[in-house]
N, C-alpha and C positions, 0 to 999 in steps of 0.2 A: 504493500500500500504506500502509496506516494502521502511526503509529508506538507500540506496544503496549509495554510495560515488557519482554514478552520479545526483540522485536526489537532495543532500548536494548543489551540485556544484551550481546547479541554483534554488536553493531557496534565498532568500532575508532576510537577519537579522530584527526583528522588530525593526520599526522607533522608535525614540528614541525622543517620545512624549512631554519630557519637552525640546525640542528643538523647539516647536510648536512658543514660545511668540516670543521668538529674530526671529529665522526666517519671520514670519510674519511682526514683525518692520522691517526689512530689504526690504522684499516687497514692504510692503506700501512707501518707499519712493522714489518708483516710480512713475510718475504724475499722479493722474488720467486720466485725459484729455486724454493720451496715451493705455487705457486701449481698446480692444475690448472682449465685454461679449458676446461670441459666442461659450462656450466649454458648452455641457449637461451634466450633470450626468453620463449617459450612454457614453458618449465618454470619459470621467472625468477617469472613470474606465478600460474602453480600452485601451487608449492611455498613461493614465499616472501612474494607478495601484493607484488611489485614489477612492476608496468606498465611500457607503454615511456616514457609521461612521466616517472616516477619516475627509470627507466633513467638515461634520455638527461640527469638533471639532475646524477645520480651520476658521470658519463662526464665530464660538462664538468667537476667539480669533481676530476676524477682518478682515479676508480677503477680500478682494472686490468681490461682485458679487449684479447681479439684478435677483429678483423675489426668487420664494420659493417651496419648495419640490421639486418634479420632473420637473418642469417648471424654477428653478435654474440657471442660467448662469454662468461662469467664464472666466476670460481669458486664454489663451494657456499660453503664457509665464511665468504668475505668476504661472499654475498649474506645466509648466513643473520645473522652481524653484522649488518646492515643493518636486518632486518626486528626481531630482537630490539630493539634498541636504539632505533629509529624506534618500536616498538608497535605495529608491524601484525601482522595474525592469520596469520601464519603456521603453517605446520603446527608446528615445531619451540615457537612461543608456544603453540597449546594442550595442545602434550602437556605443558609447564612446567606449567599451569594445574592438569595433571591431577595434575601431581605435588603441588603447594598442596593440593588437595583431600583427598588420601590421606593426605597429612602432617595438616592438622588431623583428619583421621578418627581417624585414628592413633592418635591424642598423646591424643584426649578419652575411650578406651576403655582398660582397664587392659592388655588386652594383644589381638593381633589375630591369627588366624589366616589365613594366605591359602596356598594351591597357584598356580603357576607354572609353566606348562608351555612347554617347551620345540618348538618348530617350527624344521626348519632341512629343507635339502634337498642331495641328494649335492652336489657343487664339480665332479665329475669322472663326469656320464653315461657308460652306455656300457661299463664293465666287468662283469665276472662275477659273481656270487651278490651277496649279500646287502651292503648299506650296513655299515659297523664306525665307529661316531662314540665319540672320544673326549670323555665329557662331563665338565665341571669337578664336582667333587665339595667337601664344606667340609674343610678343609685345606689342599687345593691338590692332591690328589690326582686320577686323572682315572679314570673306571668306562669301560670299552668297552661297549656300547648295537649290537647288532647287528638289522639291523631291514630290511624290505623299503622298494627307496629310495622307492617312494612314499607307506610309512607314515608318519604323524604324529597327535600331537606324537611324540618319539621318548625323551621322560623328563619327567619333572615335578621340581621342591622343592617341599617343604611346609616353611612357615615361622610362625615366633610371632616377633610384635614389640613388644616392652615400649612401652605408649605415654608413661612419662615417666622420663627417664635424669636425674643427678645436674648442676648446673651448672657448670663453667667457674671456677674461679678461682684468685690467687695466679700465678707464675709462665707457666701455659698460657694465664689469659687477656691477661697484659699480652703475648703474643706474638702473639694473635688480633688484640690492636686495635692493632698494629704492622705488620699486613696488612690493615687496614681500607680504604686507599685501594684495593685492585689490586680491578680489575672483570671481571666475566668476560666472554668472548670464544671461540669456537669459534673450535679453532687447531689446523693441521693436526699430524700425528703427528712431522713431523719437527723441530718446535719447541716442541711441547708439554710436554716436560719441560725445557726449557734455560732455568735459573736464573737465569743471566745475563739472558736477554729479558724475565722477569716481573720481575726488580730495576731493568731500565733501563727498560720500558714502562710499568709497574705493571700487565699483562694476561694472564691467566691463564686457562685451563682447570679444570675441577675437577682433572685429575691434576694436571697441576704444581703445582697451589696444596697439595696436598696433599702431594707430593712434599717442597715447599717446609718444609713445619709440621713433617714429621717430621723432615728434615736438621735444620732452626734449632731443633726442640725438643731434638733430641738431642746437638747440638753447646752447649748451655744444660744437659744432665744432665737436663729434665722428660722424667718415663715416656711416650713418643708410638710408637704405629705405624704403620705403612700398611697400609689396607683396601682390599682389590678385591673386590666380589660384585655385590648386585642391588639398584638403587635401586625399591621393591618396592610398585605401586601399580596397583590395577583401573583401563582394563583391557586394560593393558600396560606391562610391568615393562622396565630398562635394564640392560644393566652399568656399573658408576658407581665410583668410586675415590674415598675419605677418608681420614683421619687420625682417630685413635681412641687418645684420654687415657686415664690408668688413673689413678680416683680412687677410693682405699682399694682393694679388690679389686675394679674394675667395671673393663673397657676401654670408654670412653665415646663412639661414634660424633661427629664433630667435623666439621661443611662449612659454614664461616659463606659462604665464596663461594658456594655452593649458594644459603642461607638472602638474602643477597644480590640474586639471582639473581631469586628467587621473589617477593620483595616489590617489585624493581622493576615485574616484567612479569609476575606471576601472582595477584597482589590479597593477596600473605603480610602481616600485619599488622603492622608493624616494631614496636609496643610489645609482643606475645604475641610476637614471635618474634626476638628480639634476636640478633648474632652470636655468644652463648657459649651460646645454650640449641640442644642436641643435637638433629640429627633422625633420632635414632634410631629414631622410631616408623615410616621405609617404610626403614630400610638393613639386607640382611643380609649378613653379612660370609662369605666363600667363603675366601680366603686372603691372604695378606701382599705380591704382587707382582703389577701388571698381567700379564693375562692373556686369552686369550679362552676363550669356555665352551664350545663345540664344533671340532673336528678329525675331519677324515674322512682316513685316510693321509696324517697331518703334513700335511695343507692347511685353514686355519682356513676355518669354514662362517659363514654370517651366519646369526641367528638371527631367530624372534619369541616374545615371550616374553608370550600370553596369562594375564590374572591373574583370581583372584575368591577372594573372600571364604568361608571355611569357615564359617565362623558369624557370626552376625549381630554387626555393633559398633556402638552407638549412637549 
């Protein structure tokens, strides 16, 4: 096969193997105890673009898993570390990319329209009449969506996103470049918000780090909240967690960890996208407290949350 600028485009730079020790010390200093060992081999390579070569060099340098050769385990989280961090195309790196994409779409149009429909399916086949899903509404309030269980989508948001918010300064931002070292890291839920681990590891999640901005903003007196809603990009949207400044009357969408994130491993352009400029052009805000966006009789439902464009953005 001949090598064509489009081929260039989505090939992957080789990992950069003496990066293998520290990375791996960085892992491990997540709990054990927090680990589930349910990724195979085969899914190892699907999902994350780690081979058994790759494997096997991770194993000898320490990684955690149970059992051996093709019977092998790992966890999701530490593999998907792995792959972010190395640059390999993993599925988790192009949806990043996609987010980069939406984000400068975003930001170069004055304001964006998009619908987001919501896809989930019953948790608990098998009962009588009709599906009753509690869907997150903005507030934090929840609509009951009553629908047959193999109907879908079973709700949509329609959203407008300003594509340029106010900048970062005086007290909020000497706090931002005070959490400049912490890098992010996919961390399971049972230490994703423990403040202590992002202060000793300097590794974070988008919640905790957010978490994080709004405690040390508000233990400082600067105006900060916490945002939970949809990190909001064709053509598929996330639930995503920020911190969100008030300058003069605006509450200012605030993820440099995000922004971070995207210029490592999604091509963001660190002088257009510094860690005090907002990416409020893909975030809509839903309410003040992690949460999930659908429930089927108090049992949370996974979603997908197809996106596109109401009107054309330049």
């Amino acid at each position: 096969m001949s090598g064509g600028a489009g081929t260039r485009s989505l090939a992957a730079p080789a990992p950069d193997l003496d990066r293998l020790p520290e990375l791996v010390r960085s892992i491990r200093r997540v709990p054990t105890q927090v680990r589930r060992f349910t990724v195979s081999p085969r899914t190892a390579r699907a999902r994350h673009r780690i081979g058994e070569e790759l494997a096997d060099l991770l194993v000898a340098e320490g990684l955690p898993c149970v059992g051996s050769g093709a019977d092998r385990l790992f966890d999701d989280y530490d593999l998907g570390n792995i792959a972010l961090h190395l640059g390999l195309l993993s599925v988790r790196r192009m949806t990043m990319r996609a987010w980069a994409a939406g984000l400068r779409r975003n930001s170069a149009a004055g304001a964006s329209r998009l619908r987001v429909q919501v896809v989930t399916r019953c948790p608990v086949p098998g009962h009588d009449g009709p599906c009753s899903f509690g869907l997150l509404r903005p507030g934090g309030g929840r609509e009951v969506v009553r629908v047959a269980r193999e109907s879908a989508p079973i709700a949509s948001y329609e959203v407008r996103l300003p594509g340029e918010w106010p900048e970062l300064d005086g007290a909020a931002r000497c706090l931002v470049d005070e959490l400049a070292d912490v890098d992010f890291f996919l961390l399971p839920e049972a230490i994703r918000w423990d403040a202590d681990f992002l202060l000793r590891t300097r590794m974070a999640d988008c919640g905790g780090f957010a978490r994080r901005l709004v405690d040390e903003g508000r233990r400082r007196g600067i105006p900060v909240r916490f945002a939970f809603g949809l990190l909001v990009v064709k053509p598929y949207s996330t639930p995503h967690c920020w911190a969100e400044f008030r300058i003069g009357d605006t509450w200012v969408p605030q993820d440099p960890l995000l922004l971070k994130a995207m210029r490592s491993w999604a091509g963001l352009d660190a002088a257009e996208w510094p860690a005090h400029r907002s990416p409020g052009a893909v975030l809509h805000r839903l309410c003040g407290r992690f949460t999930k966006l659908v429930s089927h009789r108090g049992v949370w439902t996974s979603t997908s949350l197809p996106t596109d464009y109401l009107d054309e953005v330049p």
